[in-house]
PQR file of N, CA, C, O and H, with PARSE charges and radii, in Angstrom:
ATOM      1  N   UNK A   1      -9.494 -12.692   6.497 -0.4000 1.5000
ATOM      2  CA  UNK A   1      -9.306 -11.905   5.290 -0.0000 2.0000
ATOM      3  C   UNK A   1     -10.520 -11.992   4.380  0.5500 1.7000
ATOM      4  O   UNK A   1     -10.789 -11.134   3.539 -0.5500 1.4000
ATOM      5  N   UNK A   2     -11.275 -13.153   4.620 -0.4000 1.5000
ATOM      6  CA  UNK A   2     -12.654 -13.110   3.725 -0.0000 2.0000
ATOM      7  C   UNK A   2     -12.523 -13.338   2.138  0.5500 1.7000
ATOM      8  O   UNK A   2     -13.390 -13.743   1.364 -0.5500 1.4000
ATOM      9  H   UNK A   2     -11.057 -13.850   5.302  0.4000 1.0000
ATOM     10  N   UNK A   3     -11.094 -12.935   1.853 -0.4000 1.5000
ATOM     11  CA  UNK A   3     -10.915 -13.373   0.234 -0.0000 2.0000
ATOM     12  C   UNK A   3     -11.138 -12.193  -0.012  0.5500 1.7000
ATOM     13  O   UNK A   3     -11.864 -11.884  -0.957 -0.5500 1.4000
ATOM     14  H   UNK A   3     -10.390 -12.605   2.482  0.4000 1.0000
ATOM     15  N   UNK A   4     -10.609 -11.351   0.722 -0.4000 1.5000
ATOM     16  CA  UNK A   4     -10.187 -10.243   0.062 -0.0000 2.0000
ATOM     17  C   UNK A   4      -9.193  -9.324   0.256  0.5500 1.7000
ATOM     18  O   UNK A   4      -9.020  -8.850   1.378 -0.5500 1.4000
ATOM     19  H   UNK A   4     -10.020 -11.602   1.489  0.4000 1.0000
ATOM     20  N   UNK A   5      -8.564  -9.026  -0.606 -0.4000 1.5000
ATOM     21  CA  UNK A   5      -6.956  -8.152  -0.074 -0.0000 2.0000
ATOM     22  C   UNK A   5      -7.167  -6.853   0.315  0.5500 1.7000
ATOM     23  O   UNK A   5      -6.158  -6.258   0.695 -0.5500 1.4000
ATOM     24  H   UNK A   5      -8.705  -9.411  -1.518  0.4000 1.0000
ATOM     25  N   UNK A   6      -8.789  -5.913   0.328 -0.4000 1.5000
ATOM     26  CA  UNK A   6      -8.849  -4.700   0.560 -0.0000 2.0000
ATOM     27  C   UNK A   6      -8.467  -4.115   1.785  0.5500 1.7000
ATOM     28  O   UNK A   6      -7.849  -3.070   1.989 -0.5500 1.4000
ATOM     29  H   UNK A   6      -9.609  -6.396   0.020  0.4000 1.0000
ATOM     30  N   UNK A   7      -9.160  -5.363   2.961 -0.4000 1.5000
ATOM     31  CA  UNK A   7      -8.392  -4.699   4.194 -0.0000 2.0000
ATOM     32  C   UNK A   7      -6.870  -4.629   4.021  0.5500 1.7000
ATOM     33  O   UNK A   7      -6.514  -3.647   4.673 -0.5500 1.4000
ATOM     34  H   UNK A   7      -9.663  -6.212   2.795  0.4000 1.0000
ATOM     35  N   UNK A   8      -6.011  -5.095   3.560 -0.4000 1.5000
ATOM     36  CA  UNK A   8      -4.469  -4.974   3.918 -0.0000 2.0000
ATOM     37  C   UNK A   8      -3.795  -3.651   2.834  0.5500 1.7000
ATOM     38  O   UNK A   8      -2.710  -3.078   2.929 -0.5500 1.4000
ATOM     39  H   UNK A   8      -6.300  -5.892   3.030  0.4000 1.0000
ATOM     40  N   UNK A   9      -5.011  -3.439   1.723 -0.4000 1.5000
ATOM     41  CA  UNK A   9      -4.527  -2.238   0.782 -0.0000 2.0000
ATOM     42  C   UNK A   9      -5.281  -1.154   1.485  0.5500 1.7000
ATOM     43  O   UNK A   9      -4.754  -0.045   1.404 -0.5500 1.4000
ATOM     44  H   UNK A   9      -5.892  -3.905   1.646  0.4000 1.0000
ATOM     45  N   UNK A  10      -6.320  -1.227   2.108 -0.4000 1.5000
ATOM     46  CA  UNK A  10      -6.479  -0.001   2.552 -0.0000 2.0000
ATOM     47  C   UNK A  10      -6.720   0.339   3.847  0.5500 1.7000
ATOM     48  O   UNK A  10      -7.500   1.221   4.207 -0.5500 1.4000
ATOM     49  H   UNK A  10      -6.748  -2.128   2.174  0.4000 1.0000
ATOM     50  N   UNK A  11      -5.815  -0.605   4.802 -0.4000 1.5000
ATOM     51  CA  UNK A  11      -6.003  -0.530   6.584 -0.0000 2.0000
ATOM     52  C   UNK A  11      -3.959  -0.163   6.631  0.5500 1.7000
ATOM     53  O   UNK A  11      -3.332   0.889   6.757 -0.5500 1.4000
ATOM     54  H   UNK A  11      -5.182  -1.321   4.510  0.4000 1.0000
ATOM     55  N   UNK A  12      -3.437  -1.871   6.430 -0.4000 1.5000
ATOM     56  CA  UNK A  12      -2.568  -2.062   6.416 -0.0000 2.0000
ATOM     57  C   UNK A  12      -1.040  -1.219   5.881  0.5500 1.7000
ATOM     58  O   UNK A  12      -0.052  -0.757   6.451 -0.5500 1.4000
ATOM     59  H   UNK A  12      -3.946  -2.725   6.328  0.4000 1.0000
ATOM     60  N   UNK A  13      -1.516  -1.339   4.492 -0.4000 1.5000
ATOM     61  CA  UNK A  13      -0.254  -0.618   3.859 -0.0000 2.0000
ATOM     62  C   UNK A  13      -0.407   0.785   3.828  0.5500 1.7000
ATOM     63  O   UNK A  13       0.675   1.044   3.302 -0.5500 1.4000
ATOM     64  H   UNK A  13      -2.319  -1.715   4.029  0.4000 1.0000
ATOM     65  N   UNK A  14      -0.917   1.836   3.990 -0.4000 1.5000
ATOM     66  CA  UNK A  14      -1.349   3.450   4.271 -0.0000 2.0000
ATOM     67  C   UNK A  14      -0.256   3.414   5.802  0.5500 1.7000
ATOM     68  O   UNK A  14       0.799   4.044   5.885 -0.5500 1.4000
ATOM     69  H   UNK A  14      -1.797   1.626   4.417  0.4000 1.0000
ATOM     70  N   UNK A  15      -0.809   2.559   6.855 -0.4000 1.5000
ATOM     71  CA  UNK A  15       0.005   2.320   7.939 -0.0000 2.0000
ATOM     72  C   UNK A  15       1.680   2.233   8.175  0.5500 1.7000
ATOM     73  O   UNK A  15       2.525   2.720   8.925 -0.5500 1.4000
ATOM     74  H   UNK A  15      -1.666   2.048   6.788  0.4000 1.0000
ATOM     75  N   UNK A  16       1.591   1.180   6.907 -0.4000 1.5000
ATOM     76  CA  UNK A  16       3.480   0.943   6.656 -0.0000 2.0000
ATOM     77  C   UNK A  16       3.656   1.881   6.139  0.5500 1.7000
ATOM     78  O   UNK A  16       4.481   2.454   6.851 -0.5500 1.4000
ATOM     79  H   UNK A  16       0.904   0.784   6.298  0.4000 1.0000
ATOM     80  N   UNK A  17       3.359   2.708   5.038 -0.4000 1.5000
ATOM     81  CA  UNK A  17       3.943   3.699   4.475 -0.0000 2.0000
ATOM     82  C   UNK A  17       3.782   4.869   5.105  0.5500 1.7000
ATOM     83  O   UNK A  17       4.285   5.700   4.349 -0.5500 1.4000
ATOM     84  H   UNK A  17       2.689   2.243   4.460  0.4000 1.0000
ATOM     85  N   UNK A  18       3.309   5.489   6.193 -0.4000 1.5000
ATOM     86  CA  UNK A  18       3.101   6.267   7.306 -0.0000 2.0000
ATOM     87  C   UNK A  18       4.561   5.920   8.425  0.5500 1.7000
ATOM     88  O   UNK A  18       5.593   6.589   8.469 -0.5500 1.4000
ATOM     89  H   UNK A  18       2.900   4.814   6.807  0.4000 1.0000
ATOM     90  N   UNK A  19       4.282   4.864   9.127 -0.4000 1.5000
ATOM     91  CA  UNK A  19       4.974   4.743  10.370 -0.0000 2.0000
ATOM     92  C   UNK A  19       6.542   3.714   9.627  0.5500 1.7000
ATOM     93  O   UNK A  19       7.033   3.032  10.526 -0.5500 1.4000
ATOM     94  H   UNK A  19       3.443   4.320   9.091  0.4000 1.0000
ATOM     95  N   UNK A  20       6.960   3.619   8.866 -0.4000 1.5000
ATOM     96  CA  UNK A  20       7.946   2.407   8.607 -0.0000 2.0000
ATOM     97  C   UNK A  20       9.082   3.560   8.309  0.5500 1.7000
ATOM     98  O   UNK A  20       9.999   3.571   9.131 -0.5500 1.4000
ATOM     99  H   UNK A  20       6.562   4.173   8.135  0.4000 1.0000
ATOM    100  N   UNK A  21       9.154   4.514   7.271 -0.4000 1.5000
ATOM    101  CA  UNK A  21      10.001   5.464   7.155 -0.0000 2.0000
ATOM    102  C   UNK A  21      10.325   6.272   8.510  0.5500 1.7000
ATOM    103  O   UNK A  21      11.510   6.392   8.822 -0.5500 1.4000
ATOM    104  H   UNK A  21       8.410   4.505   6.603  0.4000 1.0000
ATOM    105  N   UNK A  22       9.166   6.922   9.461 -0.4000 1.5000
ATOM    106  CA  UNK A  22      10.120   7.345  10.309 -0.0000 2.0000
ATOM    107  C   UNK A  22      10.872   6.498  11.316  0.5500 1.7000
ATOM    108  O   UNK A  22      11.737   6.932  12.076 -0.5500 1.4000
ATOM    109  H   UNK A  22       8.204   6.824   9.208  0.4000 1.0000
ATOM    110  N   UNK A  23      10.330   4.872  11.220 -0.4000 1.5000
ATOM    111  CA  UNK A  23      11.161   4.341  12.252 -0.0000 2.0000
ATOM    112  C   UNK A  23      12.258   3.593  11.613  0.5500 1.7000
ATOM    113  O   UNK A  23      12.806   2.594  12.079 -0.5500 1.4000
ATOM    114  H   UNK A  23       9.628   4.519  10.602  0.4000 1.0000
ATOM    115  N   UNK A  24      12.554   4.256  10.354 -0.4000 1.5000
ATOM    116  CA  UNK A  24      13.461   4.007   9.527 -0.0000 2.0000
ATOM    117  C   UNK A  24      13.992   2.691   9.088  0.5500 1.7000
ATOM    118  O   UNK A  24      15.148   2.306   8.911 -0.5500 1.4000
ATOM    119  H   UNK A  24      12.109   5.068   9.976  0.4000 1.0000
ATOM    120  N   UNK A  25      12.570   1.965   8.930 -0.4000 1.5000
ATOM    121  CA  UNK A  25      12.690   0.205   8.668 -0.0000 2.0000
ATOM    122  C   UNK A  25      12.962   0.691   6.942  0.5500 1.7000
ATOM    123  O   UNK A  25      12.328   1.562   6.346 -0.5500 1.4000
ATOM    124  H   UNK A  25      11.631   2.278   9.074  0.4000 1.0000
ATOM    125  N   UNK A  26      13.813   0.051   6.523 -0.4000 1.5000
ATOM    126  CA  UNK A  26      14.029   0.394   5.064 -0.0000 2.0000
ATOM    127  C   UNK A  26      13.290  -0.709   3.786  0.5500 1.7000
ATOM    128  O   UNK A  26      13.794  -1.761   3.394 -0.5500 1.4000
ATOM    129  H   UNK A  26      14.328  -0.656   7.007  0.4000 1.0000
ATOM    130  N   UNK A  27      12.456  -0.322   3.487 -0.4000 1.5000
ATOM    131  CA  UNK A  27      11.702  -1.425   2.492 -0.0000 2.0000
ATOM    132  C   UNK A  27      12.250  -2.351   2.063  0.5500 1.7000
ATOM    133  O   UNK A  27      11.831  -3.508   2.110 -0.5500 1.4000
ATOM    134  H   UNK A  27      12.046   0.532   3.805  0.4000 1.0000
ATOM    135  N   UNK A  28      13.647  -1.837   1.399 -0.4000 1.5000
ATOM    136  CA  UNK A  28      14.335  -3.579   1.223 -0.0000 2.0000
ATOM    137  C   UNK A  28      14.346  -4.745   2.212  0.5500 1.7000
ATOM    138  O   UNK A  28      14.414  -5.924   1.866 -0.5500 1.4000
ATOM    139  H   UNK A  28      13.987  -0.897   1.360  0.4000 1.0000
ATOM    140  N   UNK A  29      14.273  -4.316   3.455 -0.4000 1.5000
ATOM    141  CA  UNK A  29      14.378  -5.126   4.652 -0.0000 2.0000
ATOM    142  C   UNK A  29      12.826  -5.836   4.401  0.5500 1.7000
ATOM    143  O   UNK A  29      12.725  -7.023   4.090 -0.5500 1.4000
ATOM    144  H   UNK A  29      14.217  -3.358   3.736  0.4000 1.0000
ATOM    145  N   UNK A  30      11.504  -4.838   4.600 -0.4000 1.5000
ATOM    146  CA  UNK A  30       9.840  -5.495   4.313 -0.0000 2.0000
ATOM    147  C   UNK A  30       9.994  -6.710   2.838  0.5500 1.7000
ATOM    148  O   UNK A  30       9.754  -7.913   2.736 -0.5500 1.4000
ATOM    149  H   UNK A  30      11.586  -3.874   4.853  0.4000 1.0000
ATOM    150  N   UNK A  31      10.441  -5.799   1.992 -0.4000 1.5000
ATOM    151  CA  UNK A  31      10.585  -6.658   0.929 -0.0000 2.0000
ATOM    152  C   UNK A  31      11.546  -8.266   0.954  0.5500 1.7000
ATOM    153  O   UNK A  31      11.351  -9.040   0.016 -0.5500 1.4000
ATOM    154  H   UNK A  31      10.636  -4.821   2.075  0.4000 1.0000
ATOM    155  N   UNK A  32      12.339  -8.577   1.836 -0.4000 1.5000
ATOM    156  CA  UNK A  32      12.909  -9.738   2.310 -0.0000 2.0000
ATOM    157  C   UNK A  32      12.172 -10.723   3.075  0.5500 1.7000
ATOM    158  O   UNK A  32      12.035 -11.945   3.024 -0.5500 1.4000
ATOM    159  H   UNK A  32      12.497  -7.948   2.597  0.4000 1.0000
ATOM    160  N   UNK A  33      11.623  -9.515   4.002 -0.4000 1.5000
ATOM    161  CA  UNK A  33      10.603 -10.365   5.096 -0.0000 2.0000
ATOM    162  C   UNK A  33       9.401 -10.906   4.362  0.5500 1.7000
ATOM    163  O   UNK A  33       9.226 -12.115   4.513 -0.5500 1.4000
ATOM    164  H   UNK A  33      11.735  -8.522   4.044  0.4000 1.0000
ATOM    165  N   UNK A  34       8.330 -10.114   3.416 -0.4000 1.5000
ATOM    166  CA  UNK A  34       7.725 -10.492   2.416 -0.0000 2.0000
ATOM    167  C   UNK A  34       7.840 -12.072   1.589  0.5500 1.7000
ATOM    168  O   UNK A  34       7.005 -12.964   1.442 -0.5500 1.4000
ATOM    169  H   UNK A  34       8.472  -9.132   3.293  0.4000 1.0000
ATOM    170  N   UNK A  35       9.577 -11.915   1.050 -0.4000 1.5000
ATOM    171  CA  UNK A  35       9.633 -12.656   0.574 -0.0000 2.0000
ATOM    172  C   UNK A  35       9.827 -14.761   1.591  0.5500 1.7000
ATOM    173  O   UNK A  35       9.553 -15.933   1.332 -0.5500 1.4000
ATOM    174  H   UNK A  35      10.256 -11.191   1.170  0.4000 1.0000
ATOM    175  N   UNK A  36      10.388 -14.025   2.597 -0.4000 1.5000
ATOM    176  CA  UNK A  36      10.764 -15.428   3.490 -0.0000 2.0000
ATOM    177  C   UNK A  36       9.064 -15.970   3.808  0.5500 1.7000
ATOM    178  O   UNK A  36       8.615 -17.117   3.809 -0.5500 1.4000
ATOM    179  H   UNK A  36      10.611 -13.073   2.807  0.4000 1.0000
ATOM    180  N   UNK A  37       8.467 -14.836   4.029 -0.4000 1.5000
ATOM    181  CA  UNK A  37       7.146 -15.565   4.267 -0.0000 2.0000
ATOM    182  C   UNK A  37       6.323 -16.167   2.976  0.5500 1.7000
ATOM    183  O   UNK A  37       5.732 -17.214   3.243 -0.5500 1.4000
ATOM    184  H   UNK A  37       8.831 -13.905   4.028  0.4000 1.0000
ATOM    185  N   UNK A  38       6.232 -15.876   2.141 -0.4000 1.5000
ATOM    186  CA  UNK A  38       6.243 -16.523   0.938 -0.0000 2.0000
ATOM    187  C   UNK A  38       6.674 -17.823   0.794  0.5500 1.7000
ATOM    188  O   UNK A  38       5.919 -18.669   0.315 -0.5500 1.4000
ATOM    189  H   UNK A  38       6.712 -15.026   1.924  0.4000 1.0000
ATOM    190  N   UNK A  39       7.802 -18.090   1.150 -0.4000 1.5000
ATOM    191  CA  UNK A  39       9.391 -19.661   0.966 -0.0000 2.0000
ATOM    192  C   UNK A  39       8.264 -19.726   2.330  0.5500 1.7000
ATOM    193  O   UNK A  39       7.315 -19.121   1.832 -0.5500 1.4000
ATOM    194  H   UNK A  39       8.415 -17.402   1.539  0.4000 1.0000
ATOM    195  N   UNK A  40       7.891 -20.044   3.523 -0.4000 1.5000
ATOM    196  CA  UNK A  40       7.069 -20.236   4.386 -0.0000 2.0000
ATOM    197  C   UNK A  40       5.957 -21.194   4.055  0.5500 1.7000
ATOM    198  O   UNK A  40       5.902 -22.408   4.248 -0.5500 1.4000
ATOM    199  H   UNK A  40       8.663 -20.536   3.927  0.4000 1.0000
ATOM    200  N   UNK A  41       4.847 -20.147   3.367 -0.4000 1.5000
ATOM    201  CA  UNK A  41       3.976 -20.220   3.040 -0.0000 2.0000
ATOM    202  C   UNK A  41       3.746 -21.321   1.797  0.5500 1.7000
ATOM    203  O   UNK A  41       2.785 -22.089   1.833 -0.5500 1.4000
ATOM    204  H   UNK A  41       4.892 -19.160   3.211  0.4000 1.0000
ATOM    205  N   UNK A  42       4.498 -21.329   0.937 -0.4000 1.5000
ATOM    206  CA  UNK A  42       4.775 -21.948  -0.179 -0.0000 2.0000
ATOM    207  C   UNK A  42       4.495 -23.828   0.333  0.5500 1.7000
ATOM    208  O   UNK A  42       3.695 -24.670  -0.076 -0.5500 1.4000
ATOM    209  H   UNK A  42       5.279 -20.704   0.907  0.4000 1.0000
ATOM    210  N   UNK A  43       5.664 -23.871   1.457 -0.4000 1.5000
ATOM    211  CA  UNK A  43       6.301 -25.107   1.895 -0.0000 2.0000
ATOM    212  C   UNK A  43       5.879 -25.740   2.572  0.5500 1.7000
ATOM    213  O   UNK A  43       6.460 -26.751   2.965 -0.5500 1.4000
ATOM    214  H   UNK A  43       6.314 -23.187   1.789  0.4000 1.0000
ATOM    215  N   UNK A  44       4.464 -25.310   3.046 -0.4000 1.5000
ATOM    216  CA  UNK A  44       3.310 -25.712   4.096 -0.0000 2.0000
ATOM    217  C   UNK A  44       2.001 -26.001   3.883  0.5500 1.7000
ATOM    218  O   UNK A  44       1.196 -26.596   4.599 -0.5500 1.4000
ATOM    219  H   UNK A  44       3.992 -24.488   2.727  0.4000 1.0000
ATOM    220  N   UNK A  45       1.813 -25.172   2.087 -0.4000 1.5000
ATOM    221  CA  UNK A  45       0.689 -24.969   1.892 -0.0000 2.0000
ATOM    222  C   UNK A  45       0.233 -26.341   0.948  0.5500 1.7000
ATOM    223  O   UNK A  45       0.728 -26.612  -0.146 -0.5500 1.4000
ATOM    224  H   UNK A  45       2.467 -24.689   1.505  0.4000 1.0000
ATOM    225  N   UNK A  46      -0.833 -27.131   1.649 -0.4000 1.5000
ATOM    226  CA  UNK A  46      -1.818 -27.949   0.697 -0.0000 2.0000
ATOM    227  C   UNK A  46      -2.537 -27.322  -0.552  0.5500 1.7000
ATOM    228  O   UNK A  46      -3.119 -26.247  -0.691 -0.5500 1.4000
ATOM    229  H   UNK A  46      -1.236 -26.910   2.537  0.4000 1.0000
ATOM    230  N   UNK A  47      -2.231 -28.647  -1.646 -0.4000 1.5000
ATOM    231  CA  UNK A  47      -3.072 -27.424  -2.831 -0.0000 2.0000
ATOM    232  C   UNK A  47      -4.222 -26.750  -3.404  0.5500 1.7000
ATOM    233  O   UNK A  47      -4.490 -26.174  -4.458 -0.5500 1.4000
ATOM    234  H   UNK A  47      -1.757 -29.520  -1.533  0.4000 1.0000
ATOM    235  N   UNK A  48      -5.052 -27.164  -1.840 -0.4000 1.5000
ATOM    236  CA  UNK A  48      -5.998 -26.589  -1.606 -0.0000 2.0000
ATOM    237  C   UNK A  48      -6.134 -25.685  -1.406  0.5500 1.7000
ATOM    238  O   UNK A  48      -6.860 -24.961  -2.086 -0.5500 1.4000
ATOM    239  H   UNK A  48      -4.834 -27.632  -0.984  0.4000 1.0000
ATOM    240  N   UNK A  49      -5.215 -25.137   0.078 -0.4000 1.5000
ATOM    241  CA  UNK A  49      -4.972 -23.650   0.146 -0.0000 2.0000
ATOM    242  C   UNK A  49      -4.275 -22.792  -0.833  0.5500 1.7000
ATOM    243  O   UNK A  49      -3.772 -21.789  -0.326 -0.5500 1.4000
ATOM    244  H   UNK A  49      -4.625 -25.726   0.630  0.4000 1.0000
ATOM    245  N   UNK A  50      -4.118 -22.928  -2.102 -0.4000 1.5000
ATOM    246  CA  UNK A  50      -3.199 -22.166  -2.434 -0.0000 2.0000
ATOM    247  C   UNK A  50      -3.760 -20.684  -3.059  0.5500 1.7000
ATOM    248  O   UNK A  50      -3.174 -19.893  -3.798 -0.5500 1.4000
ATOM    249  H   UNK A  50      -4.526 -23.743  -2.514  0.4000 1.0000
ATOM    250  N   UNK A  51      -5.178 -20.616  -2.448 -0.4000 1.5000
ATOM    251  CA  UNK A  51      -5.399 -19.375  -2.388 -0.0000 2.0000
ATOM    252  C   UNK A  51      -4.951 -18.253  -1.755  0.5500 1.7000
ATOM    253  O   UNK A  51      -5.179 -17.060  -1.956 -0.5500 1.4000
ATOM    254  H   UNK A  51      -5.654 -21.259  -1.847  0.4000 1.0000
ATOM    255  N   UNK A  52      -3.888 -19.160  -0.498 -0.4000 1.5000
ATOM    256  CA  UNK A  52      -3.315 -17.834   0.286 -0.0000 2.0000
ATOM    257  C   UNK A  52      -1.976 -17.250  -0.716  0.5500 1.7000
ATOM    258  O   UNK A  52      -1.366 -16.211  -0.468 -0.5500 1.4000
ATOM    259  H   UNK A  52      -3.703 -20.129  -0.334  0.4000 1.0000
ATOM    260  N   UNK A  53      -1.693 -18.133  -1.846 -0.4000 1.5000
ATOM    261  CA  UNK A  53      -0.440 -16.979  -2.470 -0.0000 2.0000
ATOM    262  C   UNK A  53      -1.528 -15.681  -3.337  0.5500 1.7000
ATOM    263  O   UNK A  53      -1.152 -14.533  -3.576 -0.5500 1.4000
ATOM    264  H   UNK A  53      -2.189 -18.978  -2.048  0.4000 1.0000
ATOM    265  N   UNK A  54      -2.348 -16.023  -3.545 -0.4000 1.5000
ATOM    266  CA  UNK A  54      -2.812 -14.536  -4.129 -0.0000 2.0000
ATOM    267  C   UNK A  54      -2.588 -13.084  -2.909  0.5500 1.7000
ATOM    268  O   UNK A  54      -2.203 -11.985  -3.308 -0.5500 1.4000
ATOM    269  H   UNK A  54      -2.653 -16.955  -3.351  0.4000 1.0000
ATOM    270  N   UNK A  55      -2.806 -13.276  -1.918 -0.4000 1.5000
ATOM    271  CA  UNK A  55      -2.253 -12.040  -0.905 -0.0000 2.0000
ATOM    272  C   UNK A  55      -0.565 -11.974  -0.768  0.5500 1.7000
ATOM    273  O   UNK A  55       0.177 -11.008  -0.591 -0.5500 1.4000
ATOM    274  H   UNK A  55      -3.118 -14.169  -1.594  0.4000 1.0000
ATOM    275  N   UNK A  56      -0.394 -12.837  -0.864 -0.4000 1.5000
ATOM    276  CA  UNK A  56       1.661 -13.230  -0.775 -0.0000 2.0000
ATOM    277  C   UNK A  56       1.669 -12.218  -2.051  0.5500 1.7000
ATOM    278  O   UNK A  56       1.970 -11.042  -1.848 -0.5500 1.4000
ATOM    279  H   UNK A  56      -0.996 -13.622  -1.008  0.4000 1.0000
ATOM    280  N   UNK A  57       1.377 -12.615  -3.224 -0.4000 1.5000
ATOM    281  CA  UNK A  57       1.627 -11.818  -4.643 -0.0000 2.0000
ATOM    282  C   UNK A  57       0.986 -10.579  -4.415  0.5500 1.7000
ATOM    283  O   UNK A  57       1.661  -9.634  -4.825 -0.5500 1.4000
ATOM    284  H   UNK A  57       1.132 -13.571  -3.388  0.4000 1.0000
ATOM    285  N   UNK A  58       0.001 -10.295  -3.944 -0.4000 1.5000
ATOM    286  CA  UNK A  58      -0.417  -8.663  -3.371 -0.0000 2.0000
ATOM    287  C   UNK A  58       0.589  -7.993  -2.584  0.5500 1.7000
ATOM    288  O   UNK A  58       1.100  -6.998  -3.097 -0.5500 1.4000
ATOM    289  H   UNK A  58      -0.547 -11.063  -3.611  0.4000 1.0000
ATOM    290  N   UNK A  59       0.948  -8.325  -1.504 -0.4000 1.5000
ATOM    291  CA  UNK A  59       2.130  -8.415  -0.663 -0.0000 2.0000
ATOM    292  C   UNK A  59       3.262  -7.645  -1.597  0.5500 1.7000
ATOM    293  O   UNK A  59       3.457  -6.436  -1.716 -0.5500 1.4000
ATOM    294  H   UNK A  59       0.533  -9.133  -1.087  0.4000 1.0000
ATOM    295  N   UNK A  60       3.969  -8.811  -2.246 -0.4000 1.5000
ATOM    296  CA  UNK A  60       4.660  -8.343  -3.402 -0.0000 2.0000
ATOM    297  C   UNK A  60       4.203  -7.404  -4.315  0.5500 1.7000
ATOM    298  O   UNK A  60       5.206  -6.844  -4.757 -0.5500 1.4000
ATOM    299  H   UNK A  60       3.810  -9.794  -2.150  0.4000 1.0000
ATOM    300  N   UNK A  61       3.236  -6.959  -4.807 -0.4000 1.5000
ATOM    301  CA  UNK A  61       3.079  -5.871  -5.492 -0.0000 2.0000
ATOM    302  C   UNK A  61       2.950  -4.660  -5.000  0.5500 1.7000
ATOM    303  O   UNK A  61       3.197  -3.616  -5.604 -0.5500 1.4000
ATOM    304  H   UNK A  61       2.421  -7.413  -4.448  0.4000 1.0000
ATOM    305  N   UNK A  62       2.537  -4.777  -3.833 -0.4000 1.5000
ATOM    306  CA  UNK A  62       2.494  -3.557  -2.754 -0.0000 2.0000
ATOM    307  C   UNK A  62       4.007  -2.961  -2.222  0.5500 1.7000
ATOM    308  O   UNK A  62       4.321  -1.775  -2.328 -0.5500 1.4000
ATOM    309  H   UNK A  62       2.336  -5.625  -3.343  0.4000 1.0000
ATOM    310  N   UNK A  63       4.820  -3.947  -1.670 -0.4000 1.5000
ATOM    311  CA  UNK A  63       5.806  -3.247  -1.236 -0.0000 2.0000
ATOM    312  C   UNK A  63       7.252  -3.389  -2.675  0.5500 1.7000
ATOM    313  O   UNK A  63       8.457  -3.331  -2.431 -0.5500 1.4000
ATOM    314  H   UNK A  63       4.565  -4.910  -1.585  0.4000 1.0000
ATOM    315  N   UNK A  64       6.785  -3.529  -3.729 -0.4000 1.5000
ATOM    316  CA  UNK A  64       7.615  -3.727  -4.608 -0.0000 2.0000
ATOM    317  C   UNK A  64       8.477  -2.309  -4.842  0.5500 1.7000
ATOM    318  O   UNK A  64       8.073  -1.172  -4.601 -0.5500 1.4000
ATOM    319  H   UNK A  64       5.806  -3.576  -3.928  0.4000 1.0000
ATOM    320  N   UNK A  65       9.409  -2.591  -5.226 -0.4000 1.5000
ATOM    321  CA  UNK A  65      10.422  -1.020  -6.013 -0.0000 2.0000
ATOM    322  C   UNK A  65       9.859  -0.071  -6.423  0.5500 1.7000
ATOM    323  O   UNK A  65       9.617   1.045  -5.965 -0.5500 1.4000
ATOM    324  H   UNK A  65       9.738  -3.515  -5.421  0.4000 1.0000
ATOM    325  N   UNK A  66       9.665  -0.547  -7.281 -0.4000 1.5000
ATOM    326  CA  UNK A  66       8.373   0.062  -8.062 -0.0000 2.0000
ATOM    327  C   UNK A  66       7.431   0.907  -7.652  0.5500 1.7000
ATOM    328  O   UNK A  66       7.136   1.942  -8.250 -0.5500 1.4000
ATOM    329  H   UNK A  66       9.862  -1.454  -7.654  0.4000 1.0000
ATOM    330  N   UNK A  67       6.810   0.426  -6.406 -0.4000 1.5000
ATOM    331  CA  UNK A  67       5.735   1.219  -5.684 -0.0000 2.0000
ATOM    332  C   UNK A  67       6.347   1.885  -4.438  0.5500 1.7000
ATOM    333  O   UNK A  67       5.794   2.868  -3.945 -0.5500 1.4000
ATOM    334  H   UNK A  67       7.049  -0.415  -5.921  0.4000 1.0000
ATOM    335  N   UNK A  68       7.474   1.371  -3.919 -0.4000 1.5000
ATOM    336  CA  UNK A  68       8.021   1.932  -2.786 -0.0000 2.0000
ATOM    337  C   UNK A  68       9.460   1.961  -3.060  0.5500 1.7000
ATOM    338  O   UNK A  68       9.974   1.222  -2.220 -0.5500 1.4000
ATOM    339  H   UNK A  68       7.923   0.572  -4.320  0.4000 1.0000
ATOM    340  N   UNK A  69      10.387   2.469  -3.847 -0.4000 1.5000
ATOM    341  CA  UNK A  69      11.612   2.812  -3.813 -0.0000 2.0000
ATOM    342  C   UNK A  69      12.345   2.774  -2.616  0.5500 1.7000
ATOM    343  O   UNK A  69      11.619   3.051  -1.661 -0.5500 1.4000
ATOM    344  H   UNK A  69       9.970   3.070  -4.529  0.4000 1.0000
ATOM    345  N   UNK A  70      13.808   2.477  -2.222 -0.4000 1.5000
ATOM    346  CA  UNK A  70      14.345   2.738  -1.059 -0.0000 2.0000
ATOM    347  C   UNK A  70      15.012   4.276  -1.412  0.5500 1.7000
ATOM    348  O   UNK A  70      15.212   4.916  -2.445 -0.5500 1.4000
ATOM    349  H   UNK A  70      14.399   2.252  -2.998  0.4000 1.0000
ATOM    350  N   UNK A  71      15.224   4.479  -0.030 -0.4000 1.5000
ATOM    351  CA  UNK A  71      15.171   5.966  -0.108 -0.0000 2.0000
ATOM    352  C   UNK A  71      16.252   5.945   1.094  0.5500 1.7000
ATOM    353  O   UNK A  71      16.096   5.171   2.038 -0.5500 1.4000
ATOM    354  H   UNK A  71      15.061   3.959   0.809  0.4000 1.0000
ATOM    355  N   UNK A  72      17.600   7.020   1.007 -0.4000 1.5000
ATOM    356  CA  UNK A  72      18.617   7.187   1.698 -0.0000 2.0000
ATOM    357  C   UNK A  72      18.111   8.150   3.005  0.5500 1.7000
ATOM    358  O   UNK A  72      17.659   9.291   2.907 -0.5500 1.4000
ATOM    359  H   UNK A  72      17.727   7.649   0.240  0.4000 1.0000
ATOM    360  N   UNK A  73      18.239   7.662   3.791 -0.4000 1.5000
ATOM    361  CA  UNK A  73      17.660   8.324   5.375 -0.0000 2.0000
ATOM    362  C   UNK A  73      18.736   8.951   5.532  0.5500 1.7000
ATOM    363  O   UNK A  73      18.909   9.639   6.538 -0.5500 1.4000
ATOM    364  H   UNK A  73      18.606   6.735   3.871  0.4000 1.0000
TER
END
């Protein structure tokens, strides 16, 4: 990742929001998975690394309500 979140805002999430609706994964579901990896990440991480929650909190701002509403298929 290099310390930087651009690849996952502009490779990654264009991708999910393309292919996730028609295979009708419903964001609340990303937004769970999001979050378990987070409780993961959290519980493993030395406080050295704790540069990896700044992408966890990108993560979260990306697939949030807010930015991606669920939507009745």
């Amino acid at each position: 990742m290099e310390n930087n979140i651009s690849a996952i805002q502009q490779e990654l999430f264009p991708l999910c929001v393309m292919l996730y609706p028609r295979l009708k994964v419903r964001w609340e579901l990303v937004r769970q998975l999001i979050h378990l990896l987070g409780t993961e990440i959290r519980s493993r991480l030395e406080p050295q690394h704790a540069y990896f929650l700044a992408y966890y909190e990108s993560l979260q701002a990306m697939f949030s309500p807010q930015v991606l509403p669920d939507s009745k298929f």
